[in-house]
N, C-alpha and C positions, 0 to 999 in steps of 0.2 A: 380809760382810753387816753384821756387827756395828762395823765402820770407816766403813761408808759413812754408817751413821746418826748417830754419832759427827760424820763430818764435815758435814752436814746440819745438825744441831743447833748446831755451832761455827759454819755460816756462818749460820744463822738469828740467834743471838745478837751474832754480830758484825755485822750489818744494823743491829739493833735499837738497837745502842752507838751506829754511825754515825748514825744517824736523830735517837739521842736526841741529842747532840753536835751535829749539825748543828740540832735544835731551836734550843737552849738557844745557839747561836752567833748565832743571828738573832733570840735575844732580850734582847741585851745591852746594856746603855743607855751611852751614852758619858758619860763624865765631866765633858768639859769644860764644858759648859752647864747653867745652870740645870734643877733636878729637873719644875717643874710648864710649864715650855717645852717640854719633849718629850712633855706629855700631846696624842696625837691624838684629836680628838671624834669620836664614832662615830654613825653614821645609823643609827638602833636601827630604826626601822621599816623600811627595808633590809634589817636585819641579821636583822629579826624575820621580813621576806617568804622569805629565801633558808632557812630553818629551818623553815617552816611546810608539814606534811605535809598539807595543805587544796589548798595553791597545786603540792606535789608531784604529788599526785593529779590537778588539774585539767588539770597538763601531760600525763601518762602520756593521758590521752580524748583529749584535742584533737591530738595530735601523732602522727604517725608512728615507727616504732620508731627508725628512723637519725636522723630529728630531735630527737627526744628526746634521747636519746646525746649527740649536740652541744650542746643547751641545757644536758640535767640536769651537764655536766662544765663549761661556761662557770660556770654557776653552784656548781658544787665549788669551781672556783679561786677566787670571788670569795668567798666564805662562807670558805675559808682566810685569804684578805688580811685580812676581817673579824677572824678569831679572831686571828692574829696579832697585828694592833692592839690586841687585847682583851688579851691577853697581854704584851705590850710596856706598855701601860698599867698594868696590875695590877703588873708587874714595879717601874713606876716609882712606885707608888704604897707598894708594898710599903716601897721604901727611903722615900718622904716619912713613910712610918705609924713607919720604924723610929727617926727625927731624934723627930719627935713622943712617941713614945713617953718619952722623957729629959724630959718636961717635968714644970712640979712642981704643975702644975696636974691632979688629980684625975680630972676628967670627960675632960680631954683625953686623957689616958694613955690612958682606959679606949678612947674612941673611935679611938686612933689601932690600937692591938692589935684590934680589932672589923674595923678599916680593914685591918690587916697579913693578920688569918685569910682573912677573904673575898678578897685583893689572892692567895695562896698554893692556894687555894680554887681561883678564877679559872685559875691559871695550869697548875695542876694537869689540871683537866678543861679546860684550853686544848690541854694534851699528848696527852689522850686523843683528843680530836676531829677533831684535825690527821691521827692515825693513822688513824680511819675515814674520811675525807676521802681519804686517801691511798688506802686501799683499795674505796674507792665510785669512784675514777676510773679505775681499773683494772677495777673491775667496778660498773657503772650500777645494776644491779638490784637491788645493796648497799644494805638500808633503813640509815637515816643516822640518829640520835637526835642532834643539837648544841643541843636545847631547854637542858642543865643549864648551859651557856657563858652562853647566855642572861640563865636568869636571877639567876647567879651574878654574872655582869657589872652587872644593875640592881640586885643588894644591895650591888655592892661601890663603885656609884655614888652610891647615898645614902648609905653609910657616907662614901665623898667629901666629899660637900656636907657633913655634919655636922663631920667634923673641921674641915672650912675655916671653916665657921662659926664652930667655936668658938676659930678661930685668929684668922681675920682675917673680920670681918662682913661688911666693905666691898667685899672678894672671894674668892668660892666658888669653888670649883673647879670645872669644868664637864668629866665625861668620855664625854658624851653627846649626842648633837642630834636633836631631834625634827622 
C-alpha cells in the first residue's frame, strides 16, 4: 500500500516537471533576431471576452450541455494561445527591461525593473493559468479564474509604453491592440 502511494506521488511529480519543461520550452525566444520583432500584439478585447465569467455564464443558458462542451473547450484552446503570447511577450520584454536596466539614466533604470517585475509577474501567473486551462479541458465544469493574466498583462503593457518612451519617443512599443 505504502509503494503504491509512493509510486503515485513520483508519477504525479514527474507530470508536473514534464509540464513545467514542456511550459518553459515553448516559451523560449530565439536569439537570432531582434528583441522588440518578436513582440506579438495582443487583441485584449478578445482576450478580455474569452476570460469574462458574464459571456461564460451567458453560454452555460443559451446552449445545451454537449454544446457547450464543444464551445467552452474551443474557447480553452484559444484563451491558452492567448496566455501564451502573453507569456512569450513578458518573456521578451523581461530581457528588453533586463538590457535597460544598465543604463545610466535614473528614471529609465527605474522604469525598466517596474518593466522586468510585472514582465516576471506575467509570466508567473501565465504558468498557473496554462495549468487550469489544462484542467478545465479535461473537465468543462472546472470554474476558470485567468482574470490576474489579464490584468497583469495591461500593467505590464504600460510599463511598456513608459520605458519606450523614455527610450525612444519617436517609438513606443506597442504590446497590445484594441
Amino acid at each position: 500500500m505504502t509503494l503504491a502511494i509512493f509510486v503515485i506521488i513520483a508519477a504525479a511529480l514527474s507530470l508536473v516537471a514534464i509540464a513545467g519543461i514542456a511550459v518553459m520550452h515553448s516559451l523560449r525566444i530565439s536569439s537570432g533576431t531582434s528583441l522588440p520583432s518578436q513582440i506579438r500584439p495582443l487583441d485584449i478585447e478578445s482576450f478580455q471576452n474569452l476570460t469574462d465569467p458574464a459571456e461564460d455564464a451567458y453560454l452555460r443558458w443559451c446552449l445545451p450541455a454537449v454544446e457547450l462542451r464543444k464551445v467552452r473547450r474551443a474557447r480553452l484552446r484559444a484563451l491558452a494561445a492567448y496566455v501564451q503570447a502573453a507569456a512569450k511577450n513578458a518573456t521578451v520584454l523581461a530581457r528588453m527591461g533586463q538590457v535597460a536596466a544598465a543604463s545610466s539614466d535614473a528614471e529609465t533604470a527605474a522604469a525598466a525593473r517596474r518593466m522586468i517585475n510585472e514582465a516576471l509577474l506575467v509570466r508567473r501567473n501565465a504558468a498557473f493559468v496554462l495549468l487550469k486551462i489544462f484542467v478545465a479541458r479535461a473537465w468543462p465544469d472546472f470554474d476558470l479564474a485567468a482574470v490576474p493574466i489579464l490584468d497583469g498583462y495591461n500593467r505590464l503593457s504600460g510599463a511598456a509604453m513608459l520605458l519606450g518612451r523614455l527610450q525612444n519617443p519617436a517609438a513606443p512599443i506597442r504590446i497590445s491592440v484594441m
